[in-house]
N, C-alpha and C positions, 0 to 999 in steps of 0.2 A: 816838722813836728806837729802835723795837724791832725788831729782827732774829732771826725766829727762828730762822733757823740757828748764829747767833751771829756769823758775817765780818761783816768790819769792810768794809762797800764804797765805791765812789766817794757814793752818792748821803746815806750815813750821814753821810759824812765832810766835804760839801759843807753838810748841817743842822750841822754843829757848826762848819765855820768862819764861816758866816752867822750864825749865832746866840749863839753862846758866842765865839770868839775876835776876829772882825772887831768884834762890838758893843763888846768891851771895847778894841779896838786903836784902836779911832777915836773913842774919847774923848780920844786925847792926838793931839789935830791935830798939833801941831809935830813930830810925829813920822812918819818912813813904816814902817809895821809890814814888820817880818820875820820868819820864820817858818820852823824848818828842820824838816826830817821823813823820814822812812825811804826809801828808794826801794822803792815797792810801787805795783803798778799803782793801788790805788784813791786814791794820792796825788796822782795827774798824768793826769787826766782833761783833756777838753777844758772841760768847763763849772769845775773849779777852776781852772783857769789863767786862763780869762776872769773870773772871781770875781777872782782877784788884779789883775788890769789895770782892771777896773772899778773897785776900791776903790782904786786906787793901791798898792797893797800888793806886798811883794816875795816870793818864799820860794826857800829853796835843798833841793836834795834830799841827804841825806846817801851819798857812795860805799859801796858794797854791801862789806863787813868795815872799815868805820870807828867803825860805832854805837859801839861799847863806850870809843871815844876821844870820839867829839865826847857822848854825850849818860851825863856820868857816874851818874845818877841810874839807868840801868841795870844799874851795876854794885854803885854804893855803896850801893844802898836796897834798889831793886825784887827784885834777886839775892834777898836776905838776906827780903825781906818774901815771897817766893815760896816760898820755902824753909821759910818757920814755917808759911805756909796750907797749904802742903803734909804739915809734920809733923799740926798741927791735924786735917785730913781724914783721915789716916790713923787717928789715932790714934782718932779719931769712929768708924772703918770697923768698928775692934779692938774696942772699946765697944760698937758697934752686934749684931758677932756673939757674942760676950762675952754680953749679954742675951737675944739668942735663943735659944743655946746651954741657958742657964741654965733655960728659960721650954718646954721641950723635954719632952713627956714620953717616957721611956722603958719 
């Protein structure tokens, strides 16, 4: 699953629900998996929508400035964890010119 530009696309997105969420969803037969997700074009392709009709499976698309209601883990965690990797890298950056700086002859 490697994307070297880094977007995240329909056919990335199609490997991991075949692989990582459908394998896990359809261990619990008595159940019909549902699945909600952002509204981005690489969500609602024609071959994932037929992926979910084939599996029996359902998903909804979340309306476009809802995220932060329906999926609180962007607010409560991911914010706050985005925020320290950011301090982190910075702080790496200041570190990193901090030793050059140092290692400089003049």
């Amino acid at each position: 699953m490697y994307q070297p530009n880094s977007w995240f696309d329909s056919s990335i997105f199609l490997i991991w629900l075949k692989d990582i969420w459908l394998n896990e969803s359809l261990l619990k037969p008595k159940r019909k998996p549902l699945l909600f997700f952002e509204r981005c074009t690489s969500h609602y392709s024609d071959d994932i929508k037929n992926l979910f009709i084939l599996n029996d499976s359902t998903y909804s698309l979340i309306p476009p400035g809802l995220t932060r209601y329906v999926q609180p883990l962007d607010v409560s965690i991911n914010k706050h964890l985005k925020l320290e990797i950011h301090n982190k890298y910075t702080q790496f950056q200041i570190n990193s010119l901090i030793a050059k700086s140092q290692h400089m002859k003049i």
